[in-house]
N, C-alpha and C positions, 0 to 999 in steps of 0.2 A: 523446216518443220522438225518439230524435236520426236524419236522414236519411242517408242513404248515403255524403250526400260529405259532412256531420259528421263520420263513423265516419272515412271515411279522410281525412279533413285532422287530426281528434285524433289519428288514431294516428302518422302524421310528428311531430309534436309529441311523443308519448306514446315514441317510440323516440327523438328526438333528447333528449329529458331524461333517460332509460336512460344513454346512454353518459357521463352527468355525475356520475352514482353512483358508476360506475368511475374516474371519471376525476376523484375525491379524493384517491385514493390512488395512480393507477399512473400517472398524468403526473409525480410526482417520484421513478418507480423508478429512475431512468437518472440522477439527479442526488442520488443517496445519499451517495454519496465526497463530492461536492462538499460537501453539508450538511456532514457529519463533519468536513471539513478547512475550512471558512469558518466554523463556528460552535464549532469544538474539543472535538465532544463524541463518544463513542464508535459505535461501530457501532451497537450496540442503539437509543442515543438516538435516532440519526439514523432508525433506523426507526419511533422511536414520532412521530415529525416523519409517517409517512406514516400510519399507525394510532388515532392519538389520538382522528380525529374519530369511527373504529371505536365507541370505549368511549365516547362521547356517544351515539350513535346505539343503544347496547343499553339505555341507562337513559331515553333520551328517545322510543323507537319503542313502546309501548304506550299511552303519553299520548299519543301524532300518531293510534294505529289507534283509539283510542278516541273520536279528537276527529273522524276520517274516516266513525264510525258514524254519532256525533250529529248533524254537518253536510254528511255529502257527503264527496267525494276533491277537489272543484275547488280551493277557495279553498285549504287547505292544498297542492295543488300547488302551483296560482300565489305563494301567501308564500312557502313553503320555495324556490324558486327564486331569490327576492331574497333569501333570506336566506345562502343556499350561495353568491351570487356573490358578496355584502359578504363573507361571511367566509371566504372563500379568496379574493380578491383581496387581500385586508388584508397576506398576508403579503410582496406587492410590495412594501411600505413599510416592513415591519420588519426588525432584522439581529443580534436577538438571541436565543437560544433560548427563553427564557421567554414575554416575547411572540407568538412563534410559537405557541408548543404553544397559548395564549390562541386566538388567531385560529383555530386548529383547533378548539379546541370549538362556536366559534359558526356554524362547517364543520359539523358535527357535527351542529346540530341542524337545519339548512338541510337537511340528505343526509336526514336519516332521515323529514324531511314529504314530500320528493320519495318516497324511494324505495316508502315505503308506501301515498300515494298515483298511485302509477304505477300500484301493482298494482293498486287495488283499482278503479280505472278501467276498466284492463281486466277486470276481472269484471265492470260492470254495462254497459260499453259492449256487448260484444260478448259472444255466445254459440257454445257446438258448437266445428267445426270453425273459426269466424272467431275465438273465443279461442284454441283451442289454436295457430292461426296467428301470432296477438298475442303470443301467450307467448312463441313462438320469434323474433318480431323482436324482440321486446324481448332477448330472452335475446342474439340476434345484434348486437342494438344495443350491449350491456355489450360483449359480446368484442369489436366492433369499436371501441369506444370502448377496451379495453385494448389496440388494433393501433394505431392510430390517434394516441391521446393521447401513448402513451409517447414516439414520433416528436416532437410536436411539441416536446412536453417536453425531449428530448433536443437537439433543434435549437434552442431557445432558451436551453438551457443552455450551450451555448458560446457565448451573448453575455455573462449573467452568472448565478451563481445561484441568483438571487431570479426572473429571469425569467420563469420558466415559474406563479408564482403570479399574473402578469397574464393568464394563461387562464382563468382561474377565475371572472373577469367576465362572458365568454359569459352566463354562466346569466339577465344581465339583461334584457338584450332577450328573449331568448325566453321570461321569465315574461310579458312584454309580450302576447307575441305569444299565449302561452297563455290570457291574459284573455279576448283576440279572438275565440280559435278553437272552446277547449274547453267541450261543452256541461256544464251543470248537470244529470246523471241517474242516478237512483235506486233501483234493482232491487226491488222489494217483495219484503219478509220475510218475506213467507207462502207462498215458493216452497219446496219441497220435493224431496227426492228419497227415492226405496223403503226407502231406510236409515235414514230418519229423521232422518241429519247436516242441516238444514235448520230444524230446529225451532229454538222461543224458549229463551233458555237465562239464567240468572243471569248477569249483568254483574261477579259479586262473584270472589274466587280462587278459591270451592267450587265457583261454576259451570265455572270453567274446567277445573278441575282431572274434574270432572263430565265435559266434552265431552271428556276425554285418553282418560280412563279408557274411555269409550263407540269411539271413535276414537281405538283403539290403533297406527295407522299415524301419527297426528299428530305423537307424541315422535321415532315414528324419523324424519320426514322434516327437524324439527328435527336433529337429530342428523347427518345426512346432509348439511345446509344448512352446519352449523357445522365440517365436517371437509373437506367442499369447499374453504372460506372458508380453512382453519387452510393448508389446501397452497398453494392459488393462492397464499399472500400470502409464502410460504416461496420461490417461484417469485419473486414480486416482489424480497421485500429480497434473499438471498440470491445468487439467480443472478447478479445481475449482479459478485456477490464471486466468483464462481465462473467466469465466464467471462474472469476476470482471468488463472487458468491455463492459459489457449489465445492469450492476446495481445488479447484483446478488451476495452479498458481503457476507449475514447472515450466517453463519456455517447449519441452519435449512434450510436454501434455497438451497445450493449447495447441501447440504443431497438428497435432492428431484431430485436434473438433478443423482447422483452418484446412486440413487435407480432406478430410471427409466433405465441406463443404466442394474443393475441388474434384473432389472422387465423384461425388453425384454429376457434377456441371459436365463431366467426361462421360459420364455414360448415355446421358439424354442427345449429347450432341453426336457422340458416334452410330447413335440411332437414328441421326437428322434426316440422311437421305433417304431414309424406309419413311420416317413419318410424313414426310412432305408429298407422298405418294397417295397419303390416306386423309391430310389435312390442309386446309388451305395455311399462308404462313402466319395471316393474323390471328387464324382458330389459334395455330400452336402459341401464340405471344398469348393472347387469353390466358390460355393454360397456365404459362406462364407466371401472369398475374397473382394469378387465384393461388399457387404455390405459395407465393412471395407472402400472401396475406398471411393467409393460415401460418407459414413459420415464424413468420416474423411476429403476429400477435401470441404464436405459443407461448412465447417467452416467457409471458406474465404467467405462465404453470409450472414454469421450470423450477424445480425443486433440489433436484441430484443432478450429477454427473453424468449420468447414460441418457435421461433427459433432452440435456443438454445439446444431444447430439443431433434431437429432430429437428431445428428450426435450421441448424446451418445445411443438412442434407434437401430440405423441400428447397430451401432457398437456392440452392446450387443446381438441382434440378430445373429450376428455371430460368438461370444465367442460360445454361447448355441448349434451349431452345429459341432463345431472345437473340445470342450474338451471332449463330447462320442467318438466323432470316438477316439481322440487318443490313451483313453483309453481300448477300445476296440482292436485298432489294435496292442495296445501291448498283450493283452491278447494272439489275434491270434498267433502272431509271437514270442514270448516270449516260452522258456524251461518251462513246468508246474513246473518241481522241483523247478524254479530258478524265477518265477512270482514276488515275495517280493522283489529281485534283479534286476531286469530290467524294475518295475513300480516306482520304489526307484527312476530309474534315472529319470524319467517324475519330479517326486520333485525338484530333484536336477536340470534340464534344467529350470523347470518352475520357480523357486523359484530365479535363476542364473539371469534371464529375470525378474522379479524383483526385485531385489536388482539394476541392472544393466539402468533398466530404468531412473531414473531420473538423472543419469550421464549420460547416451548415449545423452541421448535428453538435457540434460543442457547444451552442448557444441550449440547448434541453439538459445538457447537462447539470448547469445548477439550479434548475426547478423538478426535474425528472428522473434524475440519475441516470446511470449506463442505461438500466432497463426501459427507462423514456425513452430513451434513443430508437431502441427498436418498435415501442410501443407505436413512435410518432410515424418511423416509417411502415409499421404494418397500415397505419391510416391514410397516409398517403397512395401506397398500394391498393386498397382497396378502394379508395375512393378512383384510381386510375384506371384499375380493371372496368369499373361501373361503366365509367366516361367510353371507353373500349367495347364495352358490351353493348350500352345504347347504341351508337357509331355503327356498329355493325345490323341493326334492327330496325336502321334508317332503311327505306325502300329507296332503291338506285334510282 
């Protein structure tokens, strides 16, 4: 059993490896144009430069939750952290696309041993209200690692623009440090809860497909994880196209709208375990919703520069209340044995969502323009929130 100041010396550790998840993809949001015009490849491309490790991480995150059952969340943290710092540092040294996109894969498989093993750490580290508290740092770790990263990103981007792939090295010393720190422990699978989601279950696709079926909140919170993923990342590549029509061109300027949007997602979520006190977790996903709509349809008034800064702030405000619960409600509903297994797939949907963003939303692009893009997903939102709302006014 891990002692107290284990619990909190892992958990610093357990949130500073959080914001390196995020920060695969949204430290080169603010160095997009740059990509596209150094490496001569179109908009799209340049965004599969930030998505690619996305679609590694949905084909390699069931073999990491599988591998986190059989052995533990440690040592797969500890590898995937060396393994996400070699291959995103890699692309310091390359200067041609092909290569690149390379380097991103082995990105790819580094992100998705961390990201699955984060999670399921904190399930067997901590319980009650100290998980529901983990979730929200962690949850607050991502968002601030998306305030956070895109800055640095941006600031090194006007030295050159391979720079900001020499951030990506961090991840090594702190697998170091995570050897040190983080204890080896392992929740027994004989743990139960009234619902019976806690039982032994087949490791085969009938089993799984078994625990869906029983734990019919599981698909949607998949579902939920993956449409999160599909906008934040539309947010990502996108906006910064988009704040091109208020004068906001500098790689260090868009850093600042793509940090704010992280800087919101970080405060809602270190508020999680207070509000889930006062709210049920679909009330907060609502909430949620209704954020999303409202920013995202602002757009169409956005006029200036300071403007500009509301849509990505409501919007980020509701990342930070959507990614606890989800994690959370897998924990609920998830087989303990099988937790590395069915938080594996929240990677795999989120990561699915983006990679998948900036081709879903490039098809609006030439009837719509940028501002289409957000236009279509404010209507998808609201149309989602509705569906949510009704759902809820169903009598039990």
């Amino acid at each position: 059993m891990a002692t107290p100041t284990e619990l909190r010396r892992s958990l610093w550790v357990i949130v500073a490896a959080a914001t390196l998840t995020v920060m695969a993809g949204a430290i080169l949001g603010p160095i997009v144009p740059q990509i596209q015009s150094e490496l001569g490849v179109s908009g799209t491309a340049a965004g599969l430069i930030i998505t690619t490790h996305g679609g590694v991480i949905v084909l390699a995150s069931p073999f990491v939750g599988s591998l986190v059952d059989r052995i533990g969340p440690r040592r797969p943290f500890i590898g995937g952290l060396f393994v996400y710092g070699l291959g995103g540092g890699a692309g310091l040294f390359v200067d041609s696309y092909l290569p690149l996109l390379a380097s991103r894969v082995v990105l790819g498989l580094g992100t998705a041993a961390v990201y699955t093993s984060v999670t399921v750490l904190i399930y067997q580290l901590y319980e009650g209200q100290q998980m529901e508290r983990a979730l929200g740092f962690r949850s607050s770790a991502n968002s601030a690692g998306a305030a956070v990263w895109p800055l640095i990103g941006g600031a090194a981007g006007t030295l050159a623009w391979n720079v900001p792939f020499g951030v990506y090295l961090v991840a090594l010393p702190l697998g170091l440090f995570a050897a040190l720190t983080v204890p080896e422990v392992r929740r027994s699978v004989t743990e139960t809860d009234g619902s019976g989601a806690k039982g032994e279950h087949s490791d085969s696709s009938a089993g799984v497909l078994t625990v869906l079926r029983e734990q019919t909140v599981l698909p949607l919170v998949y579902l939920l994880y993956f449409g999160t993923n599909v906008l934040l990342y539309a947010i990502v590549v996108y906006y910064p196209q988009f704040l091109g029509g208020v004068g906001v061109t500098s790689s260090l300027g868009i850093s600042l709208y793509l940090g704010a949007n992280g800087a919101a997602g970080g405060a809602s979520a270190i508020a999680y375990d207070r509000l889930i006190k006062r709210a049920e977790r679909s009330t907060l996903v609502l909430g949620a919703f209704v954020l999303w709509t409202v920013g995202l349809l602002s757009t169409l008034a956005v006029e200036t520069a300071l403007a500009a800064a509301v849509p990505v702030v409501l919007f980020g405000l509701g990342v930070g209340l959507v990614f606890p619960s989800s994690f959370a409600w897998v924990e609920e509903f998830a087989p303990a044995d099988r937790q590395g297994q069915f938080s594996s797939y929240l990677a795999s949907f989120g990561y699915t969502g983006q990679f998948l963003s900036p081709i879903l939303f490039g098809v609006v692009i030439p009837f719509g323009g940028v501002g289409g893009v957000f236009v279509v997903a404010g209507a998808i939102t609201a149309a989602s929130g509705f569906a949510l709302g009704i759902r809820r006014l169903r009598p039990a």
